[in-house]
N, C-alpha and C positions, 0 to 999 in steps of 0.2 A: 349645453348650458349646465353649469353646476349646479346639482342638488342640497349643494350645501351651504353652510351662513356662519358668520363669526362664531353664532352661538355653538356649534361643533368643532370648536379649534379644544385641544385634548382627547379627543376621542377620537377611536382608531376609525379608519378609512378607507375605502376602495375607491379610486380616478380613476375614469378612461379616458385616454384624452389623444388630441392627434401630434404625433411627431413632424417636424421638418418635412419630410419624404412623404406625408401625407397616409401613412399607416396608422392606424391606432395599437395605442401600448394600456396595460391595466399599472399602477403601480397602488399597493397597500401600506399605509405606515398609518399614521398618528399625524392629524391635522394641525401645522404650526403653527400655522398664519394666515390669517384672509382678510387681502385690503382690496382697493381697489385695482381692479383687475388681474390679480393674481392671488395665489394659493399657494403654499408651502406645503407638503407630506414628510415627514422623517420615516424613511426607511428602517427596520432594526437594525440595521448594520451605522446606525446614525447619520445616513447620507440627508440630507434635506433635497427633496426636487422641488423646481419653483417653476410655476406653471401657470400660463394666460390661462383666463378664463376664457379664452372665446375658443380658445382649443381642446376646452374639456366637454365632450359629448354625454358622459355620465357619472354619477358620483354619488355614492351616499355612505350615511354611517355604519357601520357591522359590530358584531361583537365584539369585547374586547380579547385579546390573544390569552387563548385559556393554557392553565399550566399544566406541562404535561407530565405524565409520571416520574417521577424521580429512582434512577436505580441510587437507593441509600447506602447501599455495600460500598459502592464507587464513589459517591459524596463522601462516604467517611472517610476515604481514603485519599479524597483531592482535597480536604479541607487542610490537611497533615502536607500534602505536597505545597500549599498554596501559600503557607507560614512554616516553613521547616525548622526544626531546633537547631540550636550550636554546635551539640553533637548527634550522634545518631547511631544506632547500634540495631543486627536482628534477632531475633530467635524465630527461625524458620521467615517465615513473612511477617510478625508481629514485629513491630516498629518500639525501639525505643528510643526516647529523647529525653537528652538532658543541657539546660543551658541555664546553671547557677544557680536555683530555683527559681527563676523570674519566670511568671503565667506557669497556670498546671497544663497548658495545652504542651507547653516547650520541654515540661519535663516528668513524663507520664511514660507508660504505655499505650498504646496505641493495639489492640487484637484485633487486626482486622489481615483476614484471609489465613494461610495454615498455621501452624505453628511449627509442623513436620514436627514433632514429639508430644507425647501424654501433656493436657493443662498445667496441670500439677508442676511438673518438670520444667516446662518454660516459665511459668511463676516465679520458682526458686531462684532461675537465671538473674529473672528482673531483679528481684529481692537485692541478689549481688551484686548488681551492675549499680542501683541505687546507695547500695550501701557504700561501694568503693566512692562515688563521689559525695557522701555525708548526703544523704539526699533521702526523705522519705520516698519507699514505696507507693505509686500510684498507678492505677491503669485508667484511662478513659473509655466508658463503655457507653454503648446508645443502651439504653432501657428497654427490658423486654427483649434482648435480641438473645439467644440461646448462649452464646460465650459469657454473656455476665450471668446469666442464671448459675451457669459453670462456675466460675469464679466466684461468686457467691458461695456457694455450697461448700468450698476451698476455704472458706475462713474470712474473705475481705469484706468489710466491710464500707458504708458510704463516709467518704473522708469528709463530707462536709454537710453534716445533715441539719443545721443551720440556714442553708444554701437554698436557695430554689434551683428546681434545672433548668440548665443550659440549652436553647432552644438553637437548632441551626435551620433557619428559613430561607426558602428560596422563592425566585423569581425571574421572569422575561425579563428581557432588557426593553423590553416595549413599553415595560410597566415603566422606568427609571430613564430613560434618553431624553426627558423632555432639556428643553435650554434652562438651565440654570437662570436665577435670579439676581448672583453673583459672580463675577468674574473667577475661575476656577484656573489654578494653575499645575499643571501637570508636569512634573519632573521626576528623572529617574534616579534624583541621587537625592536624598535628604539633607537638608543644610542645617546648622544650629540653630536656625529662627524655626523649622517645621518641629525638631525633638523640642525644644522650648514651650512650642504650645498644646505637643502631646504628652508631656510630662506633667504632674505637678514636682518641681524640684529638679535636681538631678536625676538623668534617664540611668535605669538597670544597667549594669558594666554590661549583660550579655543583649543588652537593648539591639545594638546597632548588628548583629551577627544574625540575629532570629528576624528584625525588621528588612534588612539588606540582602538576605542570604536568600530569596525563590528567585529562578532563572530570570523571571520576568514581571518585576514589581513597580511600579511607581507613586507618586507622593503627590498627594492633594494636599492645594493650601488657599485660603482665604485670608487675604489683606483689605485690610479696615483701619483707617486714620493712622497709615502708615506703621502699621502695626500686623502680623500673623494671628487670626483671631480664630480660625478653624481651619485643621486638619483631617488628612484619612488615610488610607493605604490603598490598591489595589495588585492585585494579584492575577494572573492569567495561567490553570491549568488545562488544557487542553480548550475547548468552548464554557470553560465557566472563569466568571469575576467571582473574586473573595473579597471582599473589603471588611477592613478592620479600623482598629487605632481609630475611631474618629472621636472626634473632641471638639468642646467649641469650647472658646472663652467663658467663664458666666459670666461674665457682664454685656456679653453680646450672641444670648441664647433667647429665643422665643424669635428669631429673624429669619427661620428657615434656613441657616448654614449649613447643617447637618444635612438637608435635603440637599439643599447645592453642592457638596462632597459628592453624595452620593451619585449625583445625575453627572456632573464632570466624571468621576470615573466610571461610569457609563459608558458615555459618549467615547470616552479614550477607547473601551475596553471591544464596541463595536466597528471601530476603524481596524481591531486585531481578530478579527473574527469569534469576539463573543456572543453570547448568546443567551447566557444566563446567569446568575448571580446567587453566590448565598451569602449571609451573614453569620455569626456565633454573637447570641445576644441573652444575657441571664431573664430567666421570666419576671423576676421583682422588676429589673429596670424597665420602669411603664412610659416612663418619654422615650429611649428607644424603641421602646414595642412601639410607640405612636409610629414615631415616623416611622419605620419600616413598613407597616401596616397598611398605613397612609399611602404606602405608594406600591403598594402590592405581592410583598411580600407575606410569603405563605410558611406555615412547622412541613417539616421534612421529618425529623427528627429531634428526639430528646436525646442527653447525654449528662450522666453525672461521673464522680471520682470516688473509684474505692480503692482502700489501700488495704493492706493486713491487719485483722483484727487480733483482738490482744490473746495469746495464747490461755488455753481452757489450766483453772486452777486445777490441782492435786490435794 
């Protein structure tokens, strides 16, 4: 007999219950449903199992799936895999990107792992390679991490000290699979009604190149009185979702769209064997900090943009 009641539907769960063949099986996920006579569990992998109650021998609620440590070194370097730029250049393993100067993610440096030469020296590279495309100098750095202290002490200073940082949060997929609220539609190509609603106006010329260009991305979208009324992105680097670009309508914000993006690409991202999820989300914007938060997203890391400070007078 189950130990459990409607009132535990969202909270994670442990069934034992008996198979066909008369074996019992354990299965854990997140409680979806409980009517009469059966029970729903989502799997992380978003599978849903649907389950008589009169075959379930034990069951109760558990903790919820705590997060586990994050290696940051490797996140900073699958968030740059997960939205790649237009172009792309190295110096040793420091990553540079440049696409028109549309987002400082796309056209930045990136120092993460060697640089195989003196700081100093792959600096100056960047400096070039920026300057050949009219392009200011900027590096992306987490805070606190020794190559920006380096950098720092090199002259750069924070390009946008107006700015609050840039927080990159993560989280299980346990936290975000629940069933959407709204019908979520998942496509691998973007069509003019999804740029339409992720744009205000006309999208960046290097829009479709930085949006389209990761191995394995797809486009979340929400239709509302015949109309595209919220979008998002996701991303698949190895076991982790990236989602980005989301956006709702204002005139059809405060309905949980944003949350339904996020849990459709979810649900996609565990049919591919995902398993975790980050975001990149500015700390002023406090309705996204909500939602994110709200469904269990956690800081990984901080990250600001320093570029070259102004040469010392004479």
């Amino acid at each position: 007999m189950s130990g459990l009641s409607a009132r535990d539907i969202g909270h994670r769960v442990v069934v034992r219950h008996r198979l066909p063949g008369g074996q019992l099986t354990d299965v854990i996920g997140v409680l979806q449903a409980y009517d009469a006579g059966w029970l729903v569990v989502r799997h992380s992998d978003s599978t849903p199992y649907r389950i008589r109650l009169e075959d379930v021998s034990a069951a109760k609620r558990i903790p919820p799936m705590p997060l586990r440590h994050v290696d940051v070194e490797q996140l900073f370097l699958t968030t740059a895999l997960g939205r790649p730029a237009a172009e792309t250049s190295y110096v040793g393993q420091w990553l540079l990107r440049a696409s028109g100067g549309w987002t400082g993610r796309a056209n930045s440096l990136l120092p993460a792992g060697d640089p195989e030469m003196p700081v100093s020296e792959a600096l100056k590279r960047a400096e070039a390679f920026y300057a050949e495309r009219d392009l200011p100098p900027l590096a992306l750095v987490r805070l606190d991490s020794p190559v920006a202290q380096e950098i720092k002490q090199l002259g750069w200073v924070d390009a946008r000290p107006e700015q609050s940082d840039v927080l990159v949060l993560h989280a299980t997929l346990d936290h975000l699979n629940a069933e959407p609220a709204h019908e979520v539609a998942i496509r691998d190509k973007p069509d003019a009604a999804w740029y339409q609603a992720a744009f205000e106006g006309t999208p960046p010329a290097a829009a479709p190149a930085v949006m389209e260009g990761a191995p394995k991305a797809v486009f979340a979208s929400i239709e509302l009185d015949g109309q595209v009324v919220a979008v998002g992105r996701g991303s698949m680097t190895g076991h982790w979702l990236g989602v980005d670009a989301v956006r709702v309508d204002p005139t059809y914000r405060r309905r949980g769209l944003a949350t339904a993006v996020l849990q459709g690409l979810a649900r996609w991202s565990g049919q591919q064997g995902g398993r975790r999820s980050y975001v990149e989300v500015l700390e002023e914007n406090t309705a996204a900090m909500t939602t994110y938060t709200n469904l269990g997203y956690a800081v990984a890391y901080r990250y600001r943009y320093l570029t070259v400070g102004a040469a010392p007078s004479r």
